[in-house]
C-alpha positions as CSV (number, residue, x, y, z in Angstrom):
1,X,-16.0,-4.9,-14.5
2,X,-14.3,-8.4,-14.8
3,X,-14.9,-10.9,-12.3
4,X,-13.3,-13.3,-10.6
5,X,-9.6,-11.1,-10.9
6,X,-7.7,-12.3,-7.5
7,X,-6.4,-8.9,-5.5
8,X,-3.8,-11.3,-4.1
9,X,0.0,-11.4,-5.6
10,X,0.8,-14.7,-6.6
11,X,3.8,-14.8,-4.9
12,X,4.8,-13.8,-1.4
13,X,7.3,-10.7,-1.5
14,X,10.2,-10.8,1.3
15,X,11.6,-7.6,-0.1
16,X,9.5,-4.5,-1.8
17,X,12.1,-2.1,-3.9
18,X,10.6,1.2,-4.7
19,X,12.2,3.8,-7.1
20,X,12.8,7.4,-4.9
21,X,10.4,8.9,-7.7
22,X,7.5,6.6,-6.7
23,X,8.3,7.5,-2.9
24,X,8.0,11.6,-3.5
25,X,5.2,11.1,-5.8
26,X,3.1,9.0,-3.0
27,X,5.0,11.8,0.0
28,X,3.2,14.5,-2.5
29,X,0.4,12.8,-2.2
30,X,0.4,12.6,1.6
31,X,1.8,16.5,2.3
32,X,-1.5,17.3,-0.1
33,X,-4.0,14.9,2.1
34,X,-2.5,15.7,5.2
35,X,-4.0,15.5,8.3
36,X,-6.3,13.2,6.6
37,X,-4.8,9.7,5.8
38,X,-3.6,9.4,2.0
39,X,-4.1,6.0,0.3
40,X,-3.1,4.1,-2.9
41,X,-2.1,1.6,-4.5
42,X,1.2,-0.3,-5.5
43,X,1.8,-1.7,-8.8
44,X,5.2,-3.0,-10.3
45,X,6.4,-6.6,-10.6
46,X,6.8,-9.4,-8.8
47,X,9.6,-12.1,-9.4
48,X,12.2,-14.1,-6.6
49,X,10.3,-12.6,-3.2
50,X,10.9,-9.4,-4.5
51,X,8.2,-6.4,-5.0
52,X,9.4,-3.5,-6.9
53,X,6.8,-0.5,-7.4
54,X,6.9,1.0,-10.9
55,X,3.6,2.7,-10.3
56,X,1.6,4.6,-7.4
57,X,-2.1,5.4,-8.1
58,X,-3.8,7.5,-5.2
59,X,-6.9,6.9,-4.4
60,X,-9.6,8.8,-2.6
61,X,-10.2,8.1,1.4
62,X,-13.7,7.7,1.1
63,X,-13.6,8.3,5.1
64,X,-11.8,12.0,5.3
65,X,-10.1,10.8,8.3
66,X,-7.4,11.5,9.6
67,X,-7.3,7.9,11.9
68,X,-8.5,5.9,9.3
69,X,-9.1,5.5,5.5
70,X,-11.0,3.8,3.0
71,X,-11.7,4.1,-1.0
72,X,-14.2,2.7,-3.8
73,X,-13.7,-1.0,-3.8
74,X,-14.7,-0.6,-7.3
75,X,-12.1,2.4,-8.2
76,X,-9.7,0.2,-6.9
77,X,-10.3,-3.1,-8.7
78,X,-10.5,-0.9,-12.0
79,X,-6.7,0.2,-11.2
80,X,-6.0,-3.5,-10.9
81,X,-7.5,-4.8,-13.7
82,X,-6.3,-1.3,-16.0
83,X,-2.7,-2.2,-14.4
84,X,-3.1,-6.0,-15.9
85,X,-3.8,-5.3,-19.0
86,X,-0.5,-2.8,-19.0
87,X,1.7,-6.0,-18.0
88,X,1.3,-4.8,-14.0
89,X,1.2,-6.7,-10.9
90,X,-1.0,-5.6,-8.1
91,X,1.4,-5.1,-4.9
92,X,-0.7,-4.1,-2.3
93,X,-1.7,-0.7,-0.1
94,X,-0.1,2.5,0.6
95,X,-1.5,5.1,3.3
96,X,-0.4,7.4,5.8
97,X,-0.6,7.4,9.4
98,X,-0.2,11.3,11.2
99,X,1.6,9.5,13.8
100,X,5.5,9.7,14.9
101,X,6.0,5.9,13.7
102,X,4.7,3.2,10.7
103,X,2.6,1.0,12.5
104,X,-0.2,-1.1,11.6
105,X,-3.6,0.4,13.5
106,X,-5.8,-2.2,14.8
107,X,-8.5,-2.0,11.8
108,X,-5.0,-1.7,9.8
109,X,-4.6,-5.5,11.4
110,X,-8.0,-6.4,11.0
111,X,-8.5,-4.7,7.3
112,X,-4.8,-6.8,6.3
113,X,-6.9,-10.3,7.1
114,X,-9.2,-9.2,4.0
115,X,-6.4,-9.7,1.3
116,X,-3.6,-11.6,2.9
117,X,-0.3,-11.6,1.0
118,X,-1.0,-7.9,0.0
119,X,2.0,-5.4,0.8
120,X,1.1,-2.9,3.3
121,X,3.3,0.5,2.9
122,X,2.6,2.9,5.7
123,X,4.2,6.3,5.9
124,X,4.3,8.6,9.2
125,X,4.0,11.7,7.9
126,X,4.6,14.8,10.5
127,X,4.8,18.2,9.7
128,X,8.7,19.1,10.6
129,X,9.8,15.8,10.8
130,X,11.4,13.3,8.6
131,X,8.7,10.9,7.2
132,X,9.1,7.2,8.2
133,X,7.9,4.2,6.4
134,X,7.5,0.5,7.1
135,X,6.0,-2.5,4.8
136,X,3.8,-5.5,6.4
137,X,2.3,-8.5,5.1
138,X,0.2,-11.0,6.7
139,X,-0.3,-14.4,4.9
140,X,-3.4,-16.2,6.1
141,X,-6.0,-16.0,8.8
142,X,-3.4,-17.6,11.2
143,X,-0.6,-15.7,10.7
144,X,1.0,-12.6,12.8
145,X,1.9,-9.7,10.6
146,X,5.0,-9.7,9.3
147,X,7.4,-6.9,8.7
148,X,8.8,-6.5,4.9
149,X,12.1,-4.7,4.1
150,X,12.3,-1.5,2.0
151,X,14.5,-0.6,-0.2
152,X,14.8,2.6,-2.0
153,X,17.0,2.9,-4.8
């Protein structure tokens, strides 16, 4: 493994775009996980404020939870650096919550603090209900958590 890669985008995104196909493929993922929390990655670009997702790689919640997740800090970083080499820029998180509503858990908030700048997808995901999804970002140890705009096209 290479050292010293920065988890971090180098710019902060005020807007992530994600293709519908990278949407269903991460919902497939959570329908297959669920109750237990699916998580991921994001990859794509990043130019002008602007995330957009070109790529969604699942990866394993080390925890089996259905309140919380976790992966292989290790699996992840190899995603990273794979993605780099293919032109890719590291976005940030996805996972699901089996919750009514998109919001940020309190070790969500305190797990955000770890890589600030990162995008933070979370999907509600309820069996007979329409999924819901919301994007975060916090920027530095001093900053609230701020809500980031989807948009699906």
């Amino acid at each position: 493994m290479e050292l010293g890669v920065s988890v971090q985008p180098y710019e902060r995104i005020y807007l992530l775009r994600i293709p519908q196909r990278i949407l269903d493929e991460i919902l497939e993922h959570a329908r297959r996980e669920y109750p237990v929390e699916a998580c991921g990655v994001l990859l794509g670009s990043i130019a002008g404020g602007v995330g957009t997702a070109s790529r969604a790689v699942p990866l394993r919640n080390l925890l089996a939870s259905s309140k919380a997740f976790w992966f292989d800090v290790r699996e992840w970083m190899q995603v990273i650096i794979d993605s780099r080499r293919e032109g890719l820029e590291y976005i940030g998180l996805y996972h699901t919550h089996a919750r009514d509503e998109p919001l940020p858990s309190l070790s969500d908030r305190h797990r955000m603090l770890e890589a600030p700048g990162e995008i933070w997808l979370i999907l509600a995901l309820r069996p007979g209900r329409e999924p819901k999804m919301a994007a975060y970002r916090i920027d530095d140890y001093g900053s609230s958590i701020m809500r980031v705009p989807v948009e699906v096209f």
